[in-house]
N, C-alpha and C positions, 0 to 999 in steps of 0.2 A: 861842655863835656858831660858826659854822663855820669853815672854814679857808680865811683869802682868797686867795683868786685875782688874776692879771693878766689884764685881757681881750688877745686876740690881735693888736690894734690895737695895743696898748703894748708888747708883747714884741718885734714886728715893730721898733717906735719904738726900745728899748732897747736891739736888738741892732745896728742902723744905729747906732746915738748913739755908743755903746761901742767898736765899729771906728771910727770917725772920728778921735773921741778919743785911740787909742793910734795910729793913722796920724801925729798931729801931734807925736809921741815918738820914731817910727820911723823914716820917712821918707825918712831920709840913707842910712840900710840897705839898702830899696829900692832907690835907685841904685845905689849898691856892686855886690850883687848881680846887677843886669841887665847894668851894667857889662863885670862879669870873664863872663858868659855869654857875653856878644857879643864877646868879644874874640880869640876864634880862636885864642887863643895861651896860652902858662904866663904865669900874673900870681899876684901878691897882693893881697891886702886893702889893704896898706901902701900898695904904687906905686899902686895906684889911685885913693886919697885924694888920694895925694904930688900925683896926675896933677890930680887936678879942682883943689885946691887952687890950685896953679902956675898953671893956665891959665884954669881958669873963677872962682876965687875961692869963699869963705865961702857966699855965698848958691845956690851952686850946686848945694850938697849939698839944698837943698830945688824941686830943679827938676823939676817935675812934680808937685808936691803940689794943686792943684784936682781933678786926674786920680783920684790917689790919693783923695780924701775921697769923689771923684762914685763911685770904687769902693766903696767902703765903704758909701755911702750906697744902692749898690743890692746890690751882691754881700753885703755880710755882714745888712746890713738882712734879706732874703728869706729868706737859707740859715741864719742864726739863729732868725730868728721862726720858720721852716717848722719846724725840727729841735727848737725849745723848745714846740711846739704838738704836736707828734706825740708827743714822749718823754712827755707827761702826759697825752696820751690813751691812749698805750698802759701805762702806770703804775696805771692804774685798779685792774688783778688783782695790782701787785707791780711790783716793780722789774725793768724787763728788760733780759735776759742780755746778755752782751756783743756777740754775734752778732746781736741787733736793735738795737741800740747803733748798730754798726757800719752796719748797713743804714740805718738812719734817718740818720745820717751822709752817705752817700751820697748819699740822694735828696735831702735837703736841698742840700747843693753841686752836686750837677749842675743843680736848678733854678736856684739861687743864680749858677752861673757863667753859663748864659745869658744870665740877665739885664743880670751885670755885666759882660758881654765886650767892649760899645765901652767903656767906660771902663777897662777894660783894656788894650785896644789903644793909647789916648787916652796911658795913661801910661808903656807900654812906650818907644813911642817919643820923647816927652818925656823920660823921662828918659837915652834913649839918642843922646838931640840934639848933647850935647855934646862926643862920642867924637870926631864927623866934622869935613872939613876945612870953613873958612865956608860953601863955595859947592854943599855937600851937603843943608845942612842944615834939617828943615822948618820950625822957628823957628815952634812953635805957639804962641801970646800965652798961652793955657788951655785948659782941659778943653774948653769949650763952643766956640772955633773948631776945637780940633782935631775934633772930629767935624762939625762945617759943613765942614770943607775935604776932610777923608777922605770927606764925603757927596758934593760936589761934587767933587773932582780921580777921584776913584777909584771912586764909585759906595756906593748904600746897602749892601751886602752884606757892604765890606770891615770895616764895624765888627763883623762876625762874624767876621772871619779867626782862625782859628786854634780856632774855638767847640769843634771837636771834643776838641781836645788839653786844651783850659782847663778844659772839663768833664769831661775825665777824671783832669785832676791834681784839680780842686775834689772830684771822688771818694775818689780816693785821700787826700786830705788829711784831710777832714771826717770819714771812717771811722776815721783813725788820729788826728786832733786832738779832734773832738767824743767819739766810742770811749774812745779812749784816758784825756781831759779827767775824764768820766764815772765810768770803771773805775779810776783813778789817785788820784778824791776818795775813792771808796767804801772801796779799800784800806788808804788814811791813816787814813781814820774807824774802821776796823777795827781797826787796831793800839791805839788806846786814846790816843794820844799829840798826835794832832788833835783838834781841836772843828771845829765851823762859822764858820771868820772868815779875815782874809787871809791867814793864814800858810798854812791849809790850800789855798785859793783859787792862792797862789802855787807853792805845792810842787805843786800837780795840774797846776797849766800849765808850769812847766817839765820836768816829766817828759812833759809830753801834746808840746809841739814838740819837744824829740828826736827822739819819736817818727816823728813827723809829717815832717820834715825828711829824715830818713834815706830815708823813703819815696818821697817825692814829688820830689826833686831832678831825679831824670832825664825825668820827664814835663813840670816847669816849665824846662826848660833846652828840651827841643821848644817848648814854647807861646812861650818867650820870642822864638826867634830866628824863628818863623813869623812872629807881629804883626810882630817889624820889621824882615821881608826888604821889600826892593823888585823890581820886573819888569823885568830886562835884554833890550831886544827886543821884549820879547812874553813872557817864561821867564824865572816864579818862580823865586828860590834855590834851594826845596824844593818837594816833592811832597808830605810830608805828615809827618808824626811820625814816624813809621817812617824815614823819608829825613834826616831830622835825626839820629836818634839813629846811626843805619848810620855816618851821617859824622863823627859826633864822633867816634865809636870808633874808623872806618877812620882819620881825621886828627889828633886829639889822643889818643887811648889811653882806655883802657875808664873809668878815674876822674875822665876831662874830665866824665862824667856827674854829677860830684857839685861842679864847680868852682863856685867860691863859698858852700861849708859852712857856713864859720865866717859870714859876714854874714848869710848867707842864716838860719842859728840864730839870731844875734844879733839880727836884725829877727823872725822868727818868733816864738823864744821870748819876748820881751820883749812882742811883741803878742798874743801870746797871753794872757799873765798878766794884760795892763793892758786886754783885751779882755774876759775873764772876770770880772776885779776889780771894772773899771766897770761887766760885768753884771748882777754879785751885788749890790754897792748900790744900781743905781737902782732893782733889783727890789725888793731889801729897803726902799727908803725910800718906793717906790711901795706896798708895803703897809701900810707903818708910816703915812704922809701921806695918798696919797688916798683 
């Protein structure tokens, strides 16, 4: 018999399954880090909890999670399947080099982030609901009125705000998380001291979001405070990514571009691993079963 395959129906299925899944892990991360982005000011990880805890409570930490899964369920759904259907078409002649790695990376997130850009938005500002004073605040029930209302108050277009920045961080990320993911298993397996199973699965995702993180910080710190600027007058906060990043640097200093590291690692890297982990089994159980 030959060597089974996933049809591209199921890979698409497994890589949305897999992000949901470590979404419901993470998710408290998420807010952290949009958090201290939106904060305009020097913060920690620490005050920031101390902050939700004290004022919003326990459950707070999961505020904006419909948001979060409807992301997953289209942004990693797409830019997985896309990126796990190319990388075996182009495998055919050999395993390829890191630089088509890379590329494939890329294409895959940038479709990926268009897709998933209103439910981005959806969650940005959910989860950054709770910062403002009561009578600020947009107080979306879920995922699914928040884009009825952003459809309605603001117009269809806004649940693309920000598409341009989101899919150049989704670039930047997929090039250095899927690249990296990729190049970071093969090396392990090289050394002699890996096999194929979680431990290797784990060690390749924690090295691949390092990576990833370090990279992508200052273009997802633009995307963030785009989605949840609001129009005083008639006039955006910003003008564009470019205008975001000018100001952090002009107003908080050049490594405000990286504020929120540590969470912003701590939900990446941990999604990452549990994103690839759940990958690799439903694939493997999907050839072992059906």
């Amino acid at each position: 018999m030959g060597e089974k395959t996933v049809p591209n129906a199921v890979k698409f299925a497994i890589g949305g399954t897999s992000g949901m899944a470590a979404t419901l892990f993470v998710q408290p991360l998420d807010l952290i880090k949009n958090r201290m982005q939106l904060s305009g000011k020097k913060t920690s990880t620490v005050s920031v909890i101390s902050s939700i805890m004290k004022n919003e409570g326990l459950l707070a930490m999961y505020s904006g999670l419909s948001a979060g899964l409807m992301r997953q369920a289209t942004y990693t759904t797409t830019r997985l399947g896309i990126y796990t259907w190319l990388f075996e078409t182009v495998s055919k002649d050999g395993p390829p080099n890191f630089i088509t790695k890379a590329g494939l990376g890329m294409l895959a997130g940038c479709v990926g982030a268009f897709v998933g850009t209103p439910a981005e938005v959806a969650l940005i500002r959910m989860t950054a609901d709770g910062r403002l004073p009561l009578a600020e605040r947009r107080n979306y029930k879920n995922v699914f009125d928040a884009l009825f209302r952003i459809t309605r108050e603001e117009g269809l277009f806004t649940l693309w705000r920000g598409a341009i920045p989101t899919m150049g961080r989704a670039m930047v990320v997929n090039a250095a998380q899927l690249a990296s993911y990729s190049q970071a298993k093969q090396a392990l397996l090289d050394t002699g001291y890996f096999e194929e199973n979680i431990t290797l699965h784990f060690a390749s995702s924690m090295i691949s979001g390092l990576v990833t993180t370090a990279a992508s910080m200052p273009v997802d710190i633009a995307k963030t405070r785009i989605q949840n600027m609001k129009t005083i007058n008639g006039k955006p906060e910003f003008t564009g990514a470019i205008d975001v990043l000018t100001k952090v640097v002009r107003n908080e200093g050049l490594f405000a571009l990286w504020k929120g590291f540590f969470p912003y690692y701590a939900r990446l890297g941990p999604h990452t691993v549990l994103t690839f982990i759940f990958l690799e089994q439903m694939t493997s159980a999907y050839k072992k079963f059906a």
